[in-house]
MIFI-547876 format. One record per residue (C-alpha): chain; x, y, z; residue number from 1. Coordinates in steps of 0.02 Angstrom, whole numbers. Last residue first. Layout:
REM residues N
<rec "A"; <X; Y; Z>; NUM>
...
END
This chain:
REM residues 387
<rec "A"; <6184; -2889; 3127>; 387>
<rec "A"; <6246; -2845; 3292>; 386>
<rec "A"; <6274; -2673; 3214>; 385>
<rec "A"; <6089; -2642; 3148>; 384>
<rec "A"; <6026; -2693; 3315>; 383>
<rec "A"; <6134; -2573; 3407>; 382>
<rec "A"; <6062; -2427; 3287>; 381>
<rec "A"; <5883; -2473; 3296>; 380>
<rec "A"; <5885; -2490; 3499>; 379>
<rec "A"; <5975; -2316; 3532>; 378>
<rec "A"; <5833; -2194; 3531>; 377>
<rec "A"; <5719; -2346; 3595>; 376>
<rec "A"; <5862; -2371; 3742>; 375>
<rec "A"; <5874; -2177; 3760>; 374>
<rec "A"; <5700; -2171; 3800>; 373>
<rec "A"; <5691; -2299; 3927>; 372>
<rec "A"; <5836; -2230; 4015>; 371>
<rec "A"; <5762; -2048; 4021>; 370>
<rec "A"; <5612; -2146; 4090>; 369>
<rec "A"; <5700; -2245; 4204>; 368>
<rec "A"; <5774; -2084; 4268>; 367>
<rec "A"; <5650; -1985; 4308>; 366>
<rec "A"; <5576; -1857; 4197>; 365>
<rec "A"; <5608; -1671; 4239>; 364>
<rec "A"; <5427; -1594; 4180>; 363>
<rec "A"; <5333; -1687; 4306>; 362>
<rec "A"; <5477; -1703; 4425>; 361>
<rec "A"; <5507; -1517; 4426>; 360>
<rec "A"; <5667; -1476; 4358>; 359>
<rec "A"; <5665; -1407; 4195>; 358>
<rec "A"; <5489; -1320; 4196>; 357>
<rec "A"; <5504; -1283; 4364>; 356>
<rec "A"; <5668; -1195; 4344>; 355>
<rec "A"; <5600; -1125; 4171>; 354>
<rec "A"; <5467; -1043; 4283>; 353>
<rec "A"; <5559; -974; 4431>; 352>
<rec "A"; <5683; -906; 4311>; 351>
<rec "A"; <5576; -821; 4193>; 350>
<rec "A"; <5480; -759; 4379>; 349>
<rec "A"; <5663; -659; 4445>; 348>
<rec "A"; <5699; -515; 4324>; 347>
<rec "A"; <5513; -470; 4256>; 346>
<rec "A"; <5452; -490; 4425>; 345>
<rec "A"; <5602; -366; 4504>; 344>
<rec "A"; <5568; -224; 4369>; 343>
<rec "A"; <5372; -251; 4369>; 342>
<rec "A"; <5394; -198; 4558>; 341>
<rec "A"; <5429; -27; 4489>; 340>
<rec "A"; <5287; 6; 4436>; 339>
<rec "A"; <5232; 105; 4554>; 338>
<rec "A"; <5347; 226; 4511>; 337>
<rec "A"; <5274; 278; 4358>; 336>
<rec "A"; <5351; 358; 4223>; 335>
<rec "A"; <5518; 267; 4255>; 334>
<rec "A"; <5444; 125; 4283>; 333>
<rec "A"; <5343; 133; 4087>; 332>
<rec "A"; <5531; 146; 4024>; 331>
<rec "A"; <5591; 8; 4116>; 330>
<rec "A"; <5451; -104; 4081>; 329>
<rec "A"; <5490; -87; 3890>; 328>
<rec "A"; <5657; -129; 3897>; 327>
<rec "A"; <5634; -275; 4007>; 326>
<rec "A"; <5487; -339; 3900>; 325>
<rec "A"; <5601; -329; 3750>; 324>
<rec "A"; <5755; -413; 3826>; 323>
<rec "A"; <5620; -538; 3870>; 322>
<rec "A"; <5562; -568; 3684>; 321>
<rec "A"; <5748; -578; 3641>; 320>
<rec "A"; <5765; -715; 3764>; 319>
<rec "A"; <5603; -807; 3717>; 318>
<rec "A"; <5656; -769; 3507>; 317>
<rec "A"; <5826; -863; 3565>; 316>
<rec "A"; <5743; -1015; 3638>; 315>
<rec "A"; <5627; -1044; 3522>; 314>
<rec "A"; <5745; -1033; 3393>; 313>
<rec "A"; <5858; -1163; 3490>; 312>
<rec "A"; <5702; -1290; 3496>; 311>
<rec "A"; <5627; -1276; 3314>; 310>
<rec "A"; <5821; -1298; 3251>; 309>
<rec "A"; <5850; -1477; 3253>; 308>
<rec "A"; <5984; -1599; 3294>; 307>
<rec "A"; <6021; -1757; 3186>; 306>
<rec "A"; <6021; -1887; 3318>; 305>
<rec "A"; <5859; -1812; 3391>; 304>
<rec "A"; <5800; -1834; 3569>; 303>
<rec "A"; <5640; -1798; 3608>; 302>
<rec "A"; <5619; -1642; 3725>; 301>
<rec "A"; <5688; -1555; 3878>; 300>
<rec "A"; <5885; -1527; 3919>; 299>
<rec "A"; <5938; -1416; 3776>; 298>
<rec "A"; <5788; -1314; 3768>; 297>
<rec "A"; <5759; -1296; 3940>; 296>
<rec "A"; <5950; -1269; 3957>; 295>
<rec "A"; <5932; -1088; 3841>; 294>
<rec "A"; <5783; -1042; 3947>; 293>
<rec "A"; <5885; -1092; 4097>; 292>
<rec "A"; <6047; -982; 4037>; 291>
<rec "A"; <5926; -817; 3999>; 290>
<rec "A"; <5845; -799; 4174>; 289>
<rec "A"; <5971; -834; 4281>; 288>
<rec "A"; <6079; -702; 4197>; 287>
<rec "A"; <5896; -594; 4223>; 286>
<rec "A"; <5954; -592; 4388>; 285>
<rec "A"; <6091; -478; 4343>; 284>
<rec "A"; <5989; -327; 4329>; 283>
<rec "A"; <5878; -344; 4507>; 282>
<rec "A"; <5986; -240; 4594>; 281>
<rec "A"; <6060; -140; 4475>; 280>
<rec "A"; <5875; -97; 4402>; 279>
<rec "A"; <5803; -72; 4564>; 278>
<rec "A"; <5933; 80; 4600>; 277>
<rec "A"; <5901; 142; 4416>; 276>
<rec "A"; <5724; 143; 4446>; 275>
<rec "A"; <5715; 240; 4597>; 274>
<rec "A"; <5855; 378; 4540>; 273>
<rec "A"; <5721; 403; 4386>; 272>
<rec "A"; <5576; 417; 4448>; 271>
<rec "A"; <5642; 569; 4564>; 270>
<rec "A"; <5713; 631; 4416>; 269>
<rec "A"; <5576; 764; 4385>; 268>
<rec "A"; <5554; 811; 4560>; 267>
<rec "A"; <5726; 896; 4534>; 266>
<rec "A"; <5858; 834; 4686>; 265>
<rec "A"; <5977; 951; 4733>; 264>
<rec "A"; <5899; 994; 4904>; 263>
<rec "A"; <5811; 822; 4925>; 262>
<rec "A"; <5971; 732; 4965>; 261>
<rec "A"; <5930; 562; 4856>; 260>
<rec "A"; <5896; 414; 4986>; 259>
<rec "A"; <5871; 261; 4876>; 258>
<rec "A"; <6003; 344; 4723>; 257>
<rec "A"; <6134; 402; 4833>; 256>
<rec "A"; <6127; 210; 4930>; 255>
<rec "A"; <6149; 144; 4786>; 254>
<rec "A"; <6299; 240; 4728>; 253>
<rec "A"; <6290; 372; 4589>; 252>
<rec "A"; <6372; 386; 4436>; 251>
<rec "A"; <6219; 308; 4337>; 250>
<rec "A"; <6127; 429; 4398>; 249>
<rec "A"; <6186; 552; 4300>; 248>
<rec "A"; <6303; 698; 4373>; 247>
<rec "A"; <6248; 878; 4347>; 246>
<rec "A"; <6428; 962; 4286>; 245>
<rec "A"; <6402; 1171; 4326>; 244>
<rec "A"; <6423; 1134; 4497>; 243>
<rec "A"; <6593; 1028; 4501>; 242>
<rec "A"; <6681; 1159; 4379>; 241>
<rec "A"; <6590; 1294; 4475>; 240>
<rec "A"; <6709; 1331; 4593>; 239>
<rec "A"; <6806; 1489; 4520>; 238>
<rec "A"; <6742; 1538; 4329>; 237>
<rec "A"; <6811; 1452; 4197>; 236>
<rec "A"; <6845; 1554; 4042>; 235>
<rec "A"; <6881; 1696; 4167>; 234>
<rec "A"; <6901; 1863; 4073>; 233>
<rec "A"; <7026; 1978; 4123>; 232>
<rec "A"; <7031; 2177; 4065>; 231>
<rec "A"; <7167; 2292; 3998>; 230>
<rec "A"; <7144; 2460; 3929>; 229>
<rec "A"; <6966; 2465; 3915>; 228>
<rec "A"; <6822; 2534; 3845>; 227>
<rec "A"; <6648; 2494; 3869>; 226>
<rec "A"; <6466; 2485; 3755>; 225>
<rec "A"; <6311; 2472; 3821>; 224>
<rec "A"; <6177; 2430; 3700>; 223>
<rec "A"; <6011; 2505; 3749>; 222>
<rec "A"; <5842; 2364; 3746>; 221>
<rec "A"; <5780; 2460; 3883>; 220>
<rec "A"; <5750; 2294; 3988>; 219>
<rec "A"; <5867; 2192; 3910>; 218>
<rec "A"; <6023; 2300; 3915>; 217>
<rec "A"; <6126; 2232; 3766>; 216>
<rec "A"; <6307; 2220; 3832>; 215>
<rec "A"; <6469; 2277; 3723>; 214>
<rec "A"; <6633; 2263; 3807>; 213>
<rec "A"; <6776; 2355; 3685>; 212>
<rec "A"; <6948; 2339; 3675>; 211>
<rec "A"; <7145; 2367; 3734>; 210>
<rec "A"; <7215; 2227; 3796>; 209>
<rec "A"; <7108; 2065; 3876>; 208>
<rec "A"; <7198; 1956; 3996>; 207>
<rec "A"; <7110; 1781; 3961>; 206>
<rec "A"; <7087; 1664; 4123>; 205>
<rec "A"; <7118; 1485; 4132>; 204>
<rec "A"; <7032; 1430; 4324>; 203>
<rec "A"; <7154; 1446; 4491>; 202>
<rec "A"; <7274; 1342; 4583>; 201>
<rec "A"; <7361; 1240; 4448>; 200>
<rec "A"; <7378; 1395; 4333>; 199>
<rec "A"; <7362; 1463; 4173>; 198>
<rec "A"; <7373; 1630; 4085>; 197>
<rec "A"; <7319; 1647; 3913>; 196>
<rec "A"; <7378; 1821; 3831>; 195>
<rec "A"; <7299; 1966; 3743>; 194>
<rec "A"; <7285; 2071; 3595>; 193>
<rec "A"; <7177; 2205; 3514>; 192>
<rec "A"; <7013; 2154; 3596>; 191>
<rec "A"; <6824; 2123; 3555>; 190>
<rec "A"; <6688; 2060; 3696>; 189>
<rec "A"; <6508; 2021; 3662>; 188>
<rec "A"; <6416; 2010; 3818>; 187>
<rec "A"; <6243; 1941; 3857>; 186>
<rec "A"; <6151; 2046; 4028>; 185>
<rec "A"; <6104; 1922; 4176>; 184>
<rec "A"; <6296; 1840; 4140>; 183>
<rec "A"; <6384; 1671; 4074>; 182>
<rec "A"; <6323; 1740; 3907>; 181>
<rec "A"; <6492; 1781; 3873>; 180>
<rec "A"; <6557; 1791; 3685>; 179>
<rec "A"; <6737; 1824; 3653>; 178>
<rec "A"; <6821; 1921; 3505>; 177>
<rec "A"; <7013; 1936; 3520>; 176>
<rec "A"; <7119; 1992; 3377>; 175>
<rec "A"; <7298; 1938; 3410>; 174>
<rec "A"; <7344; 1782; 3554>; 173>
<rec "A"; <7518; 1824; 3630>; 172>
<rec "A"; <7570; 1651; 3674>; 171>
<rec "A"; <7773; 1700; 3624>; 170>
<rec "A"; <7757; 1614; 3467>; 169>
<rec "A"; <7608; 1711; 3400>; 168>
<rec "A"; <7417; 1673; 3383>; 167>
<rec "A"; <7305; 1746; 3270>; 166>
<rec "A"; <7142; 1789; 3219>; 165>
<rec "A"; <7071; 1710; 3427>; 164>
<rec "A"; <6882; 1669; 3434>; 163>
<rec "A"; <6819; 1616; 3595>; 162>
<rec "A"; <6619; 1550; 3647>; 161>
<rec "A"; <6543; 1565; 3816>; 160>
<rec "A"; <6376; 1500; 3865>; 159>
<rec "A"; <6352; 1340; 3802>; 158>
<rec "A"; <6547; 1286; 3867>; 157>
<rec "A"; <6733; 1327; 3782>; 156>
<rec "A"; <6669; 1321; 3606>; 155>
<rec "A"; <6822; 1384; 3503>; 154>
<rec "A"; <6772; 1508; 3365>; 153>
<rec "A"; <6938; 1439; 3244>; 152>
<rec "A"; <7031; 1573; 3172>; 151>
<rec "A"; <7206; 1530; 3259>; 150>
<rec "A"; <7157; 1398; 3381>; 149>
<rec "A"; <7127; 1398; 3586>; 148>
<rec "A"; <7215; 1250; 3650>; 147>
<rec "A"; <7222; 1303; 3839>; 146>
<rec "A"; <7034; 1338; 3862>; 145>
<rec "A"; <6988; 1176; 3782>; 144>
<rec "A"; <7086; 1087; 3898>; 143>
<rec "A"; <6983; 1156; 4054>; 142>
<rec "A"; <6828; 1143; 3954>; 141>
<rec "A"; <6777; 999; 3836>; 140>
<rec "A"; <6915; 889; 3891>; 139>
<rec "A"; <6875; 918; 4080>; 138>
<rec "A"; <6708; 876; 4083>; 137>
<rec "A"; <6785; 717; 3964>; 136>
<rec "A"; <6883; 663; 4126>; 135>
<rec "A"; <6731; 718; 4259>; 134>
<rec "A"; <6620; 608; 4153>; 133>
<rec "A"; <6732; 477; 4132>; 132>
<rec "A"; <6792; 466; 4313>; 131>
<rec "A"; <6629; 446; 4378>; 130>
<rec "A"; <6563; 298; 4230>; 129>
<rec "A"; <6740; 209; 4313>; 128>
<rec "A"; <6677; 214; 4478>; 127>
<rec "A"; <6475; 191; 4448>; 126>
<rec "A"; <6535; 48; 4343>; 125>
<rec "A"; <6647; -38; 4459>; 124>
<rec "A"; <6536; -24; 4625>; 123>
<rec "A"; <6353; -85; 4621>; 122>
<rec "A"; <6324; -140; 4436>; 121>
<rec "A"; <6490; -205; 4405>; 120>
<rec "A"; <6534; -309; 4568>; 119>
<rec "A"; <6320; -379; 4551>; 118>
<rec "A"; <6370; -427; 4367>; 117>
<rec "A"; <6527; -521; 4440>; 116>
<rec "A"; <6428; -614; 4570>; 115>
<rec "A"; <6290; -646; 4436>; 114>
<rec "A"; <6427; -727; 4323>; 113>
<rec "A"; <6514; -838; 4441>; 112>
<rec "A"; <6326; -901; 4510>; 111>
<rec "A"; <6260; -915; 4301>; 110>
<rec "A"; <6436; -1023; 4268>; 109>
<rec "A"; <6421; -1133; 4409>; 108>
<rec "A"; <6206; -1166; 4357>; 107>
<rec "A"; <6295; -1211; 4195>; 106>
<rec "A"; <6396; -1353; 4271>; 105>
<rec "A"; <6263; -1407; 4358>; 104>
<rec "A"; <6149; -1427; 4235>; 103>
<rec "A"; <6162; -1587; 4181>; 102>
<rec "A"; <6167; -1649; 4374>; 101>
<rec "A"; <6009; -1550; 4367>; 100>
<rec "A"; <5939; -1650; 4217>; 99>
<rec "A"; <5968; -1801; 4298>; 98>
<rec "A"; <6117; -1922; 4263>; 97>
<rec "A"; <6098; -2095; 4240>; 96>
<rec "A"; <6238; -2146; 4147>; 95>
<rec "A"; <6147; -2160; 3996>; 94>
<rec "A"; <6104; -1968; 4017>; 93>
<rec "A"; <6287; -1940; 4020>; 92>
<rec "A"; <6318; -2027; 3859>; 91>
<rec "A"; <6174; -1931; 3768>; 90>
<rec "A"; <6251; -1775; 3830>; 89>
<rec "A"; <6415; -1816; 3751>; 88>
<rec "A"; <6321; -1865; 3596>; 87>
<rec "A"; <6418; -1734; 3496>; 86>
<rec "A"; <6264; -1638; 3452>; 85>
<rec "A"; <6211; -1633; 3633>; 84>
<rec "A"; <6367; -1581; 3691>; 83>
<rec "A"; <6362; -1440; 3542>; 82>
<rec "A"; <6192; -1395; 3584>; 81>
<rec "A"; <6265; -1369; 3768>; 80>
<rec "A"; <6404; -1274; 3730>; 79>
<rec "A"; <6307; -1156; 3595>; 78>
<rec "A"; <6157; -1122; 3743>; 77>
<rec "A"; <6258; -1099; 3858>; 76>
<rec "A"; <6383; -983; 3787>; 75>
<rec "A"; <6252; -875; 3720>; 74>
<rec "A"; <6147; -889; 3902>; 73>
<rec "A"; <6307; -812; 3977>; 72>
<rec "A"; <6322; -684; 3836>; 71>
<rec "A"; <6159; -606; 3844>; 70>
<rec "A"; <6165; -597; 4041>; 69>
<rec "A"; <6365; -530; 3994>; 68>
<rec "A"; <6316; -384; 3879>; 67>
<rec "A"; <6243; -255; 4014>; 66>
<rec "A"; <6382; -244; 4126>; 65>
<rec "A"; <6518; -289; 4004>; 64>
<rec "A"; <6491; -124; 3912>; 63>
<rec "A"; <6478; -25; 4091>; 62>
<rec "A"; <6645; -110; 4140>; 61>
<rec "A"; <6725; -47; 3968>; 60>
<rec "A"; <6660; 132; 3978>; 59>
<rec "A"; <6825; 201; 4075>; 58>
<rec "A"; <6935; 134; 3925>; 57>
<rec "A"; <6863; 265; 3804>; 56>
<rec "A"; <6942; 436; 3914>; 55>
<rec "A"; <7108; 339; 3941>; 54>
<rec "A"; <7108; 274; 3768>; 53>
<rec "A"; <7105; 447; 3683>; 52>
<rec "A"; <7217; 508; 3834>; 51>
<rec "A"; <7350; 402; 3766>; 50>
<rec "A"; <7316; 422; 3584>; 49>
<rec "A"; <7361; 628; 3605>; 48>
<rec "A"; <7258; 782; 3630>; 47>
<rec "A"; <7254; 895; 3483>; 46>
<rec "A"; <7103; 971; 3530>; 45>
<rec "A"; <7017; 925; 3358>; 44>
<rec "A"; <7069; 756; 3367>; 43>
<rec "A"; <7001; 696; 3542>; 42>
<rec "A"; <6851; 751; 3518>; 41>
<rec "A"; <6829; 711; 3336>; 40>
<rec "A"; <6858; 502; 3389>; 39>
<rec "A"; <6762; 539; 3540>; 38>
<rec "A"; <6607; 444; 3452>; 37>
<rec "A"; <6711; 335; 3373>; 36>
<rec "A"; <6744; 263; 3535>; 35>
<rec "A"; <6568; 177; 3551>; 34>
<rec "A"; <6578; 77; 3397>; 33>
<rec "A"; <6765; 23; 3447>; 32>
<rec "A"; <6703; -9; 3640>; 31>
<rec "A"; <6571; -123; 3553>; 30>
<rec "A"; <6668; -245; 3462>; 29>
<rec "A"; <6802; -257; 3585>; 28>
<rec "A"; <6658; -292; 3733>; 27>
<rec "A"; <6588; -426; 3587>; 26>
<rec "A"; <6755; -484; 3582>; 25>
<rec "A"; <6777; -498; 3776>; 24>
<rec "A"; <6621; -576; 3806>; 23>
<rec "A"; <6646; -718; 3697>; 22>
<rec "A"; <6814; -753; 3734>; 21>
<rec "A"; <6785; -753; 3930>; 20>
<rec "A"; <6620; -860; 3904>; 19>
<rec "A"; <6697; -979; 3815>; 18>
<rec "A"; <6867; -1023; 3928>; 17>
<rec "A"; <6705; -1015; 4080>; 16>
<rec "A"; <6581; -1135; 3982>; 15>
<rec "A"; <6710; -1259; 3907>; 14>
<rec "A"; <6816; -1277; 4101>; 13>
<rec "A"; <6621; -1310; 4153>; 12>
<rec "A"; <6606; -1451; 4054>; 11>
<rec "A"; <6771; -1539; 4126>; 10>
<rec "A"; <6721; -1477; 4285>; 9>
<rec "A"; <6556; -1541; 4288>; 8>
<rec "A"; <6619; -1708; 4210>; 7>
<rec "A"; <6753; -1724; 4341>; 6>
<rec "A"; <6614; -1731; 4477>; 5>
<rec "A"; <6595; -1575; 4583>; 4>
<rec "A"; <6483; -1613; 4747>; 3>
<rec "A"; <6569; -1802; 4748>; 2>
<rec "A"; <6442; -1966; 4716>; 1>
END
């Protein structure tokens, strides 16, 4: 018999054209949830459509990431229940095919699908998760700084706030009031007139004309207040674009997030840099896990001409269940790192077990017996047409 029969590409050909649709509606589905979020962003500095689905776009491969384990098994389990409501699956167990020549195809689908989970979780979505952090840093300040609006107190970060009255054709910006707590001592700033002044080599700065600094002096509680005839206010100030942005650990590589420099590292996130590591590691095992619950239930038990439901329910409250326990062991990980090695059972012993269950030759059933029982499934209906 040939390593790749035409039945296991014929079935597979089902599984991949299924799995792409599949996972790339759901991936729609969510990236339009998700991008409502930015929806306000994105409208209230006047940026354009473009950089709307620039900024959104960069989530995709972290969307696919965690939805295609759930899908895989999805497609599975709907191809195979359909084979099996078809009869196709009935014919190929008359042929004498064992359950892991059943399975092959799927078993294709899980390999293709862990490689590509494995592509996301190390490199693509620690990439693109980078860029959209350091693209919406950008939105919220550097942009924000140029598209200061007539009687609007514009947010630049936490500690500095911007209110402009007016704004006239030639940039001159009219009745200034600017709020620094960038500083030891808090600042409230008020000016006549000024003008925005930007540059590729250095931050936005306001020049301030004619007004009034105004510091509260915490320790004597006196208010210091300070003329001046022209003053410059950075709204970003030099080099601390990259400092003042902590980065996540989800834009890290693995090897950042085993062997964190302990200079910048709190103690605090310690627990979590470890379990994030283990999780893209042992994350797309747990593809394994979902498609051989879902062929368990296809592949094992009486055969019924008119389907049933007890067996697919089963199947989807196990995978939901283990969604569940792979929730919940994350958290408790990341409160104790000796947990951690609940991440990698949790991943890998579904898969051990369903394998067993489904292939094991007490559980698998030879082939006379699959033969046996397809002749009694089959005996009553033969009869009734040679009569």
């Amino acid at each position: 018999m040939p390593l790749v029969t035409q039945i296991d590409r014929y079935v597979f050909r089902q599984l991949a054209a299924a799995l792409i649709a599949v996972t790339g509606g759901l991936t729609a589905l969510i990236w339009l949830t998700q991008s409502l979020r930015f929806v306000e962003t994105v409208v209230n500095r006047g940026l354009s459509m473009r950089v709307f689905l620039e900024l959104t776009g960069l989530l995709i491969p972290s969307f696919v990431a965690v939805i295609l384990p759930i899908t895989t098994y999805v497609v599975i389990q709907f191809i195979y229940q359909r084979l099996l409501g078809d009869r196709e699956l009935t014919v190929m167990r008359a042929t004498g095919l064992s359950h892991f020549a059943l399975a092959r195809p799927a078993l294709g689908l899980v390999a293709v699908a862990m490689f590509t989970g494995y592509l996301l979780t190390l490199w693509l979505v620690p990439v693109s998760y980078t860029a959209f952090r350091e693209y919406q840093f950008e939105i919220r300040n550097r942009i924000a700084a140029f598209l200061l609006q007539e009687g609007v107190f514009t947010k630049i970060s936490d500690q500095l706030t911007v209110y402009v009255r007016a704004r006239e054709r030639d940039g001159t910006l009219r009745g200034i009031l600017v709020d620094d707590g960038r500083q030891q001592s808090h600042a409230t700033i008020l000016a006549e007139s000024g003008r925005l002044i930007v540059s590729d080599t250095v931050p936005p700065r306001v020049v301030l004309v004619n007004g009034s600094r105004q510091e509260l002096d915490r320790q004597t509680g006196r208010l210091n207040v300070l003329t001046f005839s022209e003053n410059t206010i950075e709204l970003l100030q030099a080099g601390s674009a990259e400092a003042a942005r902590f980065r996540d650990p989800e834009e890290l590589g693995l090897s950042e997030l085993l062997h964190p420099d302990p200079q910048i590292l709190a103690p605090n996130m310690i627990g979590k840099y470890t379990v994030e590591a283990h999780k893209r590691l042992a994350g797309p095992l747990t593809t394994a896990s979902f498609a051989l619950v879902g062929l368990v239930s296809v592949l094992l038990g009486t055969f019924r001409r008119h389907g049933g439901l007890i067996r697919p329910t089963i199947a989807v409250l196990t995978v939901v269940g283990l969604l569940a326990i792979q929730l919940g062991v994350t958290n408790l990980a990341v409160r104790n790192t000796a947990l951690v090695p609940l991440i990698w059972i949790e991943a890998v012993l579904p898969t051990l077990v369903a394998a067993w269950v489904l292939f094991a030759p007490r559980f698998g059933h030879n082939r006379l017996v699959q033969q046996a029982r397809l002749r009694r499934d089959a005996g009553p209906t033969m009869g009734g047409a040679a009569q």
